[in-house]
N, C-alpha and C positions, 0 to 999 in steps of 0.2 A: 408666360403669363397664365395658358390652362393651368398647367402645372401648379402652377403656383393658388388660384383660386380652388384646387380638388384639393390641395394640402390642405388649405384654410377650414372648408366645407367638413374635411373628415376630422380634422382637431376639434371643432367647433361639436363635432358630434360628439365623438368621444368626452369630452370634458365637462360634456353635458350632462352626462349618465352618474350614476353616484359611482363612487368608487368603488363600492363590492362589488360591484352590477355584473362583470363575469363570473366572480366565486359567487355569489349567490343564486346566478340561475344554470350553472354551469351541469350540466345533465338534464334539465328540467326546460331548456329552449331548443327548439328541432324545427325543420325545414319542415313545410307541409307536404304528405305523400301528395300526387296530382296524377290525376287518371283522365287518362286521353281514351279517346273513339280512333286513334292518327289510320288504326289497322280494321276500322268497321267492326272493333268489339272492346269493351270496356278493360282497359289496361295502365298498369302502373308504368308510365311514362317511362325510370327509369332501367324495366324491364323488357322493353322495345326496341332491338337490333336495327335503329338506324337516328340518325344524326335528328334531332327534334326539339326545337325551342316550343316552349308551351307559358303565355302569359296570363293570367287566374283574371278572373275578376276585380280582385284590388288591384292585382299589378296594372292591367289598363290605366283603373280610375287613378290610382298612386303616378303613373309617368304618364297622365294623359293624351292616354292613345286612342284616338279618335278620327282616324284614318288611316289607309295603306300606307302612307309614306311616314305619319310619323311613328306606326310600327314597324317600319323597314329599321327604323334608325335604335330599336331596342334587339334585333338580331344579327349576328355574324353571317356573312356571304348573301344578303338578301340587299339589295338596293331596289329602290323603287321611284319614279320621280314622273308626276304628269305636268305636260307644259300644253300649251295651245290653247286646249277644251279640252274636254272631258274623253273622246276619242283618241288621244295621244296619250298615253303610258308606256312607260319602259321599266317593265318588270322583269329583274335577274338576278338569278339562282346562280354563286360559285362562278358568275361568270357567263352564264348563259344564259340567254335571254331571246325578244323580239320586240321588232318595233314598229313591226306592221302584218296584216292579218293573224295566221292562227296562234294563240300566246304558247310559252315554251312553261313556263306557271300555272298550274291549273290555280282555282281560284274558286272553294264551295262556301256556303252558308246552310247551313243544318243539311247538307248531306244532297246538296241540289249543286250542279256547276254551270258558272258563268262562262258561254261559249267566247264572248269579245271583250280584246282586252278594255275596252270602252266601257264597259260593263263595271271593273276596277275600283274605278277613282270617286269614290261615291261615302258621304260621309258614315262611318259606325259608329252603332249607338245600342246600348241596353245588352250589353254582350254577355256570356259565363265565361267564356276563354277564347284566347286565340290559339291553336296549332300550327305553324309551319316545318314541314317534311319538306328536305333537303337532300335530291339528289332524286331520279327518277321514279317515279309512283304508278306508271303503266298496269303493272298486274290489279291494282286494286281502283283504282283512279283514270285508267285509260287514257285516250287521246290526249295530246297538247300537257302532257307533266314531265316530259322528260329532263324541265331544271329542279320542278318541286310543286308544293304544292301549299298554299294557304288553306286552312279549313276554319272558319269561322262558327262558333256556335254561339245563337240567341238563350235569353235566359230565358225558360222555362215557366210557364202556368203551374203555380200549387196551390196548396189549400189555405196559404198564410193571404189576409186581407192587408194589403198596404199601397202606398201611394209614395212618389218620389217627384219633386219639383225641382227645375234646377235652370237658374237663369246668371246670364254672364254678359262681359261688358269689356270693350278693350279698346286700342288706340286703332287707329284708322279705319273708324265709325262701327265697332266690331259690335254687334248687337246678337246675344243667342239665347235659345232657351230647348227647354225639353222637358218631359214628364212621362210615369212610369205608374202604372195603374194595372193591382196582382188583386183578384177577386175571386172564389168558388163561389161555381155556381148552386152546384151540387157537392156538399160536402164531401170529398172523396171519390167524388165521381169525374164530377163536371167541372174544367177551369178557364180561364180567363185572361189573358193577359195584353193588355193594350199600352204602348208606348209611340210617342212622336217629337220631334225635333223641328224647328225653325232657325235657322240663321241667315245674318245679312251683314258682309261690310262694304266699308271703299275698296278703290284698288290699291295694288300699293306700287306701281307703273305709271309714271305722269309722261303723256301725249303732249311734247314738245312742238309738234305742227302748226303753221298756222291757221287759224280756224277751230283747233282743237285743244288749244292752249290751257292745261288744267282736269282735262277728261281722263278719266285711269280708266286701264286697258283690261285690268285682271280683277275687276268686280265682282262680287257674287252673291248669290242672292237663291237661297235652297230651303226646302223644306222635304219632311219624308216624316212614315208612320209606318207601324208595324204589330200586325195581329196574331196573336196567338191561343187557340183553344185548343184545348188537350180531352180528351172524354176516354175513361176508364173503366167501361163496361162491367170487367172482371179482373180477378185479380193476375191473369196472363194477359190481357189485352189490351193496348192503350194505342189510340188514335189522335194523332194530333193534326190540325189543319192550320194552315200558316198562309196568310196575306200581308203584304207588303210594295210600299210602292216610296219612290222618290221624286223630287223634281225641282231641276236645277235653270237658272236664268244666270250666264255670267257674260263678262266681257269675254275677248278672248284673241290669240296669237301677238301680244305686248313685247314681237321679238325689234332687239333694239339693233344696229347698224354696231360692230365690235369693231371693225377695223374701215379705215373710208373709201368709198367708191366715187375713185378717183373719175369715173367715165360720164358719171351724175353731178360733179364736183359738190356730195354731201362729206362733211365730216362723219368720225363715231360720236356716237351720241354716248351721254353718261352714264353711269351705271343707274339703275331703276327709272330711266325714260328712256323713250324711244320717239320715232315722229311719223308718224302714218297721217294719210290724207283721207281715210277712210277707217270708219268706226267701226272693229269688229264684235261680230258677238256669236253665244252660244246658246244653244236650248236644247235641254235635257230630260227627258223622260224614260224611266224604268217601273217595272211593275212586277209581280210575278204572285204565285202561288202554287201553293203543295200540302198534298195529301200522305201525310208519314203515317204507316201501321207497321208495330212491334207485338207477334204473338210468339209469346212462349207455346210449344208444341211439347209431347214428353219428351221428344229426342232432339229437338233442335229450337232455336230461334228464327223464326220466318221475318224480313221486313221490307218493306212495299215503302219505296219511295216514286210519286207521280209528279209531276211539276210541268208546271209551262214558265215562261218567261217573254218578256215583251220591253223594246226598247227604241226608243224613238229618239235622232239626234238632229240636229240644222246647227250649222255652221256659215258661218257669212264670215268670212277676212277680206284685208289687205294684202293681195300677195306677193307684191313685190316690197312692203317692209318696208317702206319710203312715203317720205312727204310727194311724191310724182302721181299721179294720177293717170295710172299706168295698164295695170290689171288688177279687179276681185276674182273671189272665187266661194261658191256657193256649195255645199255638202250636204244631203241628205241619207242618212239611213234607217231602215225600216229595218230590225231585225225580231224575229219571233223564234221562239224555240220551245222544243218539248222532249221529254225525257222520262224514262219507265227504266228504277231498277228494282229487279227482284233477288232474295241471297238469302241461302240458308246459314246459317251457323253452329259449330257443335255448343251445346251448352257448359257456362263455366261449372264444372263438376270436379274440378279439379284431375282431370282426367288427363294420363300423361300422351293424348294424341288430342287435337285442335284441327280440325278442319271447317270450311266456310268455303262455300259455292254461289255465285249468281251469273244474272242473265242482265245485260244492259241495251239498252234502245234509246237513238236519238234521234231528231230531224231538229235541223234550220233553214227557213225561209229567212231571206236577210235579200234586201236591195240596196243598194248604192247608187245614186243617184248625182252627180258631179256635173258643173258647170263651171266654165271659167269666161270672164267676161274682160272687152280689149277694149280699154276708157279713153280719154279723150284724147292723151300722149302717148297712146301704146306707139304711133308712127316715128317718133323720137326714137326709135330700137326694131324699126323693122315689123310691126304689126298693126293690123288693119282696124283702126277706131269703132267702134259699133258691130265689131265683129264677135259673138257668143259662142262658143262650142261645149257640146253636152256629150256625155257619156255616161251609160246609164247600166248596170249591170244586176241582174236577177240571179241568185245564188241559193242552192238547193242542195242541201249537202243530208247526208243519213247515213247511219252508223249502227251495227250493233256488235254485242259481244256476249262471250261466254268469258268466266273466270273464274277461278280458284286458287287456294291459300292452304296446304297442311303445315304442320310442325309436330313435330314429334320427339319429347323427352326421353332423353335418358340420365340414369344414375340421379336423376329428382335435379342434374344442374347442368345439363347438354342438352341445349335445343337446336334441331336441324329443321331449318323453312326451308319449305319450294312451293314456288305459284306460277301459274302460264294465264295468259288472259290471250284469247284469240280476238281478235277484232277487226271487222269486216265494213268499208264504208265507200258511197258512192257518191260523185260533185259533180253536177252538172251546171254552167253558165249560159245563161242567155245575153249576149250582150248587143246594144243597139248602139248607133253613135250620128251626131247629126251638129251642123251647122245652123247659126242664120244672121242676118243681118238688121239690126235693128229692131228685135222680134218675128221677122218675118222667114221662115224657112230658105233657103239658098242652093240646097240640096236633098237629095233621097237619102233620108237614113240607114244607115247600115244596119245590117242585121245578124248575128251570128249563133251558132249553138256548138260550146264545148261539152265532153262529157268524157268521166276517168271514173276509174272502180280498183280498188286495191285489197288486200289484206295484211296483217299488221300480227305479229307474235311477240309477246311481252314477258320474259321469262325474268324470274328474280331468286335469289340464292340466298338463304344464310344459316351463319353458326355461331350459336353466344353461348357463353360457357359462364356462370356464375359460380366465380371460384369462390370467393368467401363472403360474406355478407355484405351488401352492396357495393360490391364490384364486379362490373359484368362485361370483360371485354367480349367483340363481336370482331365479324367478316365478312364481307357483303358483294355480291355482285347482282346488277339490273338490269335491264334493258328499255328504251327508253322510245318512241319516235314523236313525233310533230305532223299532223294532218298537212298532205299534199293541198293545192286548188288550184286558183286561177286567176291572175290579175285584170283587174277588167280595164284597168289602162298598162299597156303596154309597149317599148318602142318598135315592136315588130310580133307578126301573127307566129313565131317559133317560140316567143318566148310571155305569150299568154298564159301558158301551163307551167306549174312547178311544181317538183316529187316532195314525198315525206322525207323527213331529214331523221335519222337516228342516233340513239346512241350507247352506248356503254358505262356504265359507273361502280367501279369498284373501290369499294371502302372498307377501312380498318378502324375499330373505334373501340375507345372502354368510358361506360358509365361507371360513376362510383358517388361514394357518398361515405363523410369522414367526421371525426371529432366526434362522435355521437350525434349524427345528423344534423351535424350545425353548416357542416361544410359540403358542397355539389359539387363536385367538376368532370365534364365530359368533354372528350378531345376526338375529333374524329379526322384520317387522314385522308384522301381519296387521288383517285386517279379516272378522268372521263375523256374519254373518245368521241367525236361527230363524226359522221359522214352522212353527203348529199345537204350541207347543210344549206339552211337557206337565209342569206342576206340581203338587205335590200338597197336597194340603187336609184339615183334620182334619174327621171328623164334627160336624153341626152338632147334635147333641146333648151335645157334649163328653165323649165317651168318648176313648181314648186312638188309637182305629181311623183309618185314614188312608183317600185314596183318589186315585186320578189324574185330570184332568183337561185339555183341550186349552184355552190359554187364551194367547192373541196371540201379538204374536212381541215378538224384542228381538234388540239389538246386542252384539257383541262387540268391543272394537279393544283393540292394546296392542302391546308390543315386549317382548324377550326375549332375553336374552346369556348366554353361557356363554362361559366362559373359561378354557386352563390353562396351567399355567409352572411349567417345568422351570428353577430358575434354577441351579442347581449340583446335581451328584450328591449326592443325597441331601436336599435340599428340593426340596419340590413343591408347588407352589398352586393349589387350582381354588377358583371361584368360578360362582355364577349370580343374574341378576337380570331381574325380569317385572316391568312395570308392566301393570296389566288396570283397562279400566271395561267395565265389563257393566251394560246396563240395557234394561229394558223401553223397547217403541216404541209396541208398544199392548196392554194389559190394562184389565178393567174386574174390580176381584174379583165371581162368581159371587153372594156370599152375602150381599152389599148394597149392590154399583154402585160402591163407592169407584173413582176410578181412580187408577193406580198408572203409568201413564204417567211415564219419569225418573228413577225410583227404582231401587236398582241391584238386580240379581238377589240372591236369596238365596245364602250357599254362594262369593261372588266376591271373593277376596280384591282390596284397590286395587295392591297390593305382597306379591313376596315374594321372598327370598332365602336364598343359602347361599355359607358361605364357611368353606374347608377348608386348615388350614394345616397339614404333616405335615414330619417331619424325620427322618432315619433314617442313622446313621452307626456305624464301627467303636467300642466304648467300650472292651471291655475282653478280658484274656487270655484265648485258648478255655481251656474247663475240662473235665472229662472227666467223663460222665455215662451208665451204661451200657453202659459198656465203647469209648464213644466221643469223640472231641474234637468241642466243639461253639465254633463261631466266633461270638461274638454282638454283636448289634447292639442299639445305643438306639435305640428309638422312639417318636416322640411326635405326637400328632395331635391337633389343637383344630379344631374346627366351631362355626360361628354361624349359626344358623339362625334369620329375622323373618317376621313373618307381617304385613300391614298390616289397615286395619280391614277387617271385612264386617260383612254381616245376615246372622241368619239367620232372616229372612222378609220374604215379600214388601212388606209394611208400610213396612220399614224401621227398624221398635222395637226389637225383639231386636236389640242391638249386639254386638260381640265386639270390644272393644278392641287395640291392635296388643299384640303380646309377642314376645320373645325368647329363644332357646332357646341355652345351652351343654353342651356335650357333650366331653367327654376321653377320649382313650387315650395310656395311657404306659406302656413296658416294654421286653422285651429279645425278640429274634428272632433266632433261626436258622436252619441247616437242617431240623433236627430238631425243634428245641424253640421255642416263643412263650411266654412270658410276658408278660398284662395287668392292669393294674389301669386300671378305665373305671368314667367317671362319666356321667350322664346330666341336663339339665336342673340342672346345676351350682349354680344358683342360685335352684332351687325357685319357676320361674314360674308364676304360678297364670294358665290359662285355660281355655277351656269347650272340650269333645269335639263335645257338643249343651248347645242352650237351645231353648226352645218353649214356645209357653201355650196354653192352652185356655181356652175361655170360661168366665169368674168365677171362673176359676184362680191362681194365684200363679205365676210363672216357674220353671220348672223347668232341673236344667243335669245334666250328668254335668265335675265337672272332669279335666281332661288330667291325666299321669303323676307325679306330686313327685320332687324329687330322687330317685334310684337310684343306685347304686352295688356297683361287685364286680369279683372278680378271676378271669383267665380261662387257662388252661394246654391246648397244644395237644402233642404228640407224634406225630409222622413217622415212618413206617419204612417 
C-alpha cells in the first residue's frame, strides 16, 4: 500500500513538470553548499569527517519539523519518542541510548547544553538549521554524547526589518499560532529579534473509567518565547544575548492495560484508551539565558559562551494504570544549571594547520523530590491504605575540562585530526527518606550523604582524503563516556552508586556529491563498543520506580546513507537509510542470573528509514491580497517514514513490531503568503511510545499519535 502511494506521489510529480524541465536546467540546478558549526568552526558540511545530517531552514518549514521526534523521523539511526510527561524521553543514537538520568545524546541550542533528558521534549520554533552528529562527540561536546549529538541553532538578529505571523488549526481541537519579529536597532550595530508560539489541543487517549468517561489523558496546552539581541561594536566583535523560556500544562502517563490482569479480572483495553481511576497530569517549566562573544583577535578567534538554565517539572499519575484505586505517585524536580566555555580557534586563513583550544565549566543543583501514596484498595495486594512514603534526593554534580582539536593538511587533499578533551567531574547526593500516615509523620527520616569524583579522557582520530572533487572518503575513531551518579531510589544501599559507562566508535565513511551537484550521497559504516554500561531496572518490589545500574558491555555495528537529488527545479528527493544490530556481549541480569548474552539491546531499532518526496512549481495567476500581488506556488510534500523491529527490554519479550508512517503537505507558497493543509500518520498506524511490565503485572503501553490532521496559514512582511 506505502509502496504503491510513493509511486503515485512521484509520477504525480514528475508529470507535473514540463517535459524539457531536465534538459533545460540540466547544469544550471545544484544542491545548496550548507555550512555547519557541527566542529565549533564554520565548515562545509560535506568536508567534515564524520557521519552528519544537517536540515536548513526550508527543509524544517518544507517537512514540518517542529519537535525532536518529528525530526528523529527525517534522519537515519536517530529514534526519539517522549511518553508519560515531558521527563520521559528515549533518545538513541545507532542504537544507544538512555532512559533514565544522564542522556547518552547531548542535546545544545546555539552552543549552550541541556543537562536532562527532560529538558528534550519541548516544542522548536524560529530555527536556521538543525545538525545531528552521530557517533561520539566527547572531544568537543564532552559529558553524556557518547551516542551523538543534536545542535540546534536559532535564527539570528540582522539588519533586515520584517515580521512573520503564522496561525493553524487541526482535528482534535488542535489550536496554534506563532510570530517572528526581525528589527535594527541600530543600523549595523544593534539588533533585535523576538519570536513566540502558543499551542493547545484535546488528547487523543479516551479514559474509559468510570467516573472519567470521555477525559483524554495526553492533552496539552504550551506556550514559549524567545529573545535575541545581537550588538556589533566593531567590525571583529559581536555579542549576542539570548533569553528564552517555555511552559508547558499537559495531561499525562495515558498508559493503556495491552494484555489482561487476570488477578484484577480487568481486560486490555483498546488501542487509544485506557481506564485510570485517577486523572494524571503534568506541569512544565523551562527557562534559561546566555551571554555568546565572538572576537576576531589577529591570530585567533576568541568565544565566550556563559549560560544558566532553569527547569521546574510536577508530575501527578496513576500508577498502578487501572481503574483500582490503588496507588499515585507525586514527582517533583527542581533542576538549575550553569555553564562557562572559553576556546580559542586558528583563523580560517586558509592555512594548511587548524587548531582550536578551550576550557569548559559546569555545575548542576537538581532535586527530586518523590512521593508515592497507598489509596483506599492498596489492602486488596498487600499495602497499608493512607500509608505515604517520600524520598527526596539533592544532587550536586560539577565538571570541568580542558580540550583540543588540530588537523593538519597535506598535499592540499590529506587531513589528519587528533583532539583529547580531559574532563574532571565531582557528584555528591544528599538523600532523605521518610514515612507517614495520613499526613502525619510515623517515623524519623532517614538521612544520607553520598559522594564520587572521577576523570574522564576523550581522545578522537581522523583521516579524510579528498581524492577528486567531491568525494571525500574518511576514517574515524572516538572515544566516548556517560557521567557516573547516583539513584536516589534504590533496592539496596550497594547499589545507590553507578560508574561512567564508555565507549569506542570506529567509522568508515565517504562523502560525495554527483551529476553536477544535483546528486548527495553519504554512506557511513561503523563499529561501537560499551563497557560498564549502564541500564536500568524496575524496583523489585514492583512499584513503578526505576533505578540504574552498571551491567556488562555490548556491540554496536551497522551502516547508514543519506541521500539527496535535485532532479529538475522544482523536485527534490531526500532519502536515508540504517541498518543497526545492537547486542549484549556480556550481561548476566542482577535479579536472577539469567544471561542475556546475544540478545539485542533494548530501545535498538534493526532498520530505520525516511524518504521525502516534495514538488514545488509556478500553478497559478498572482492575485492581489493586501494591497499586494502575490506570485504562488503549488506545493506538495510526501514523507515515508519505517521503523524496523526492537525490544523494549533486555529480555527480549516486549516486542514492538515494524510500522510505517505517512505524512503530507499540500498547498500554495509565496513570498508573503503559505497556505497548508497536512496530514500526519496518514493511515492511522497503530504502535507503542513505551511498553514495560512489572512483576505479576499485565503489559502496559502508551500508544503513538493517530491520524492528525489541519491546515496551516503563514503571513510575511
Amino acid at each position: 500500500m506505502l509502496r504503491w502511494t510513493f509511486s503515485v506521489v512521484l509520477a504525480a510529480c514528475v508529470l507535473g513538470a514540463s517535459p524539457g524541465a531536465w534538459a533545460e536546467d540540466k547544469g544550471e540546478v545544484a544542491l545548496d553548499t550548507i555550512v555547519v558549526t557541527a566542529e565549533k568552526r564554520e565548515e562545509n558540511v560535506q568536508e567534515v569527517p564524520a557521519s552528519i545530517s544537517v536540515l536548513s531552514e526550508f527543509a524544517i518549514e518544507n517537512a514540518g519539523v517542529n519537535s525532536v521526534e518529528s525530526l528523529s523521523h527525517q534522519i537515519p539511526n536517530f529514534t526519539f519518542s517522549g511518553w508519560g510527561a515531558n521527563s520521559h524521553n528515549f533518545a538513541f543514537m545507532r542504537g544507544i541510548g538512555a532512559v533514565k538520568h544522564e542522556p547518552a545524546v547531548g542535546f545544545q541550542v546555539d552552543g549552550v547544553g541541556y543537562s536532562d533528558l527532560g529538558m528534550f521534549n519541548y516544542p522548536l520554533f524560529d530555527l536556521e538549521r538543525i545538525e545531528v552528529l552521530r557517533g561520539p562527540q566527547g572531544t568537543l561536546y564532552g559529558r553524556n554524547t557518547l551516542a551523538g549529538v543534536v545542535n540546534i541553532i536559532t535564527k539570528k538578529p540582522d539588519n533586515e526589518l520584517s515580521a512573520t505571523l503564522n496561525a493553524g488549526a487541526g482535528n482534535h481541537g488542535l489550536l496554534e499560532s506563532s510570530a517572528q519579529v526581525n528589527a535594527p536597532i541600530v543600523r549595523d550595530k544593534l539588533f533585535l529579534r523576538v519570536s513566540g508560539f502558543a499551542k493547545g489541543r484535546d488528547g487523543y487517549q479516551e479514559n474509559t473509567a468510570f467516573g472519567f468517561l470521555g477525559k483524554e489523558g495526553d492533552h496539552f496546552n504550551g506556550r514559549g518565547a524567545r529573545m535575541r539581541m545581537a550588538f556589533l561594536p566593531t567590525e571583529d566583535l559581536e555579542v549576542s544575548l539570548n533569553l528564552d523560556g517555555q511552559t508547558q500544562r499537559t495531561g499525562a502517563y495515558p498508559l493503556r492495560r495491552m494484555t489482561p490482569w487476570a488477578a484484577a479480572g480487568l481486560p486490555a483495553d483498546e488501542p487509544w484508551t485506557y481506564s485510570h481511576n485517577f486523572e494524571s497530569k503534568a506541569e512544565s517549566d523551562l527557562w534559561g539565558t546566555s551571554l555568546n562573544i565572538d572576537w576576531d583577535l589577529p591570530f585567533a578567534r576568541l568565544t565566550s559562551i556563559s549560560a544558566y538554565r532553569s527547569w521546574d517539572n510536577l508530575e501527578i499519575n496513576d500508577q498502578d494504570f487501572s481503574p483500582l484505586d490503588i496507588t499515585h505517585f507525586r514527582k517533583d524536580i527542581d533542576s538549575r544549571q550553569y555553564s562557562q566555555e572559553l576556546r580559542l580557534a586558528s583563523p580560517d586563513d586558509g592555512s594548511p594547520f587548524k587548531w582550536l583550544g578551550g576550557l569548559y565549566l559546569f555545575k548542576r543543583d537538581k532535586t527530586v523530590d518523590d512521593t508515592q501514596f497507598f489509596d483506599s484498595q492498596a489492602a486488596l495486594f498487600g499495602m497499608t491504605p493512607g500509608l505515604s512514603a517520600n524520598t527526596r534526593g539533592k544532587f550536586k554534580d560539577t565538571s570541568h575540562a580542558l580540550f583540543g582539536q588540530v588537523t593538519r593538511t597535506f598535499f592540499d587533499s590529506l587531513d589528519f585530526t587528533a583532539g583529547l578533551r580531559y574532563e574532571h567531574e565531582k557528584n555528591i547526593l544528599e538523600l532523605s527518606r521518610g514515612t507517614s500516615m495520613s499526613g502525619a509523620d510515623i517515623r524519623q527520616a532517614f538521612t544520607s550523604r553520598h559522594e564520587s569524583s572521577g576523570d574522564a579522557l576523550s581522545p578522537k582520530f581522523s583521516v579524510a582524503w579528498r581524492t577528486w572533487e567531491g568525494v571525500m572518503p574518511y576514517v574515524s575513531a572516538a572515544r566516548g563516556y556517560r557521567s557516573g551518579g547516583f539513584n536516589h531510589i534504590a533496592p539496596s544501599a550497594d547499589k545507590v552508586r553507578f560508574n561512567p559507562e564508555y565507549s569506542w566508535n570506529y567509522e568508515l565513511g565517504v562523502k560525495s556529491r554527483w551529476l553536477e551537484d544535483r546528486l548527495l550521497v553519504n554512506l557511513a559504516g561503523y563499529y561501537i563498543t560499551l563497557d560498564d554500561q549502564q541500564l536500568t531496572f524496575v524496583m523489585p518490589e514492583g512499584s513503578a520506580s526505576t533505578y540504574v545500574e552498571n551491567a556488562g558491555s555490548s556491540t554496536s555495528r551497522g551502516v547508514e546513507v543519506e541521500t539527496m537529488f535535485k532532479a529538475f527545479t522544482g523536485l527534490d528527493l531526500n532519502a536515508g537509510f540504517a541498518l543497526n544490530k545492537a547486542t549484549f556481549k556480556t550481561y548476566a541480569d542482577p535479579t536472577d542470573g539469567t544471561d542475556y548474552k546475544g540478545k539485542d539491546l533494548p530501545l535498538a531499532p534493526t532498520y530505520n528509514y525516511n524518504l521525502g518526496v516534495q514538488y514545488r512549481a509556478p500553478s497559478f495567476r498572482p492575485i492581489s491580497l493586501m494591497g499586494r500581488e502575490h506570485k504562488l506556488n503549488f506545493f506538495a510534500r510526501a514523507d515515508l517514514v519505517g521503523m524496523g523491529r526492537f525490544y523494549w527490554d533486555a529480555a527480549n519479550e516486549l516486542r514492538q513490531s515494524p510500522y510505517e508512517l505517512v505524512n503530507f503537505r499540500v498547498g500554495l507558497q509565496s513570498e508573503h503568503l503559505d497556505l497548508y493543509f497536512w496530514m500526519k500518520n496518514a493511515f492511522d498506524a497503530e504502535y507503542q511510545v513505551v511498553s514495560l511490565q512489572r512483576p505479576n503485572l499485565p503489559v502496559f503501553g502508551q500508544d503513538g499519535d493517530p491520524r492528525t490532521f489541519g491546515v496551516a496559514l503563514t503571513l510575511r512582511f
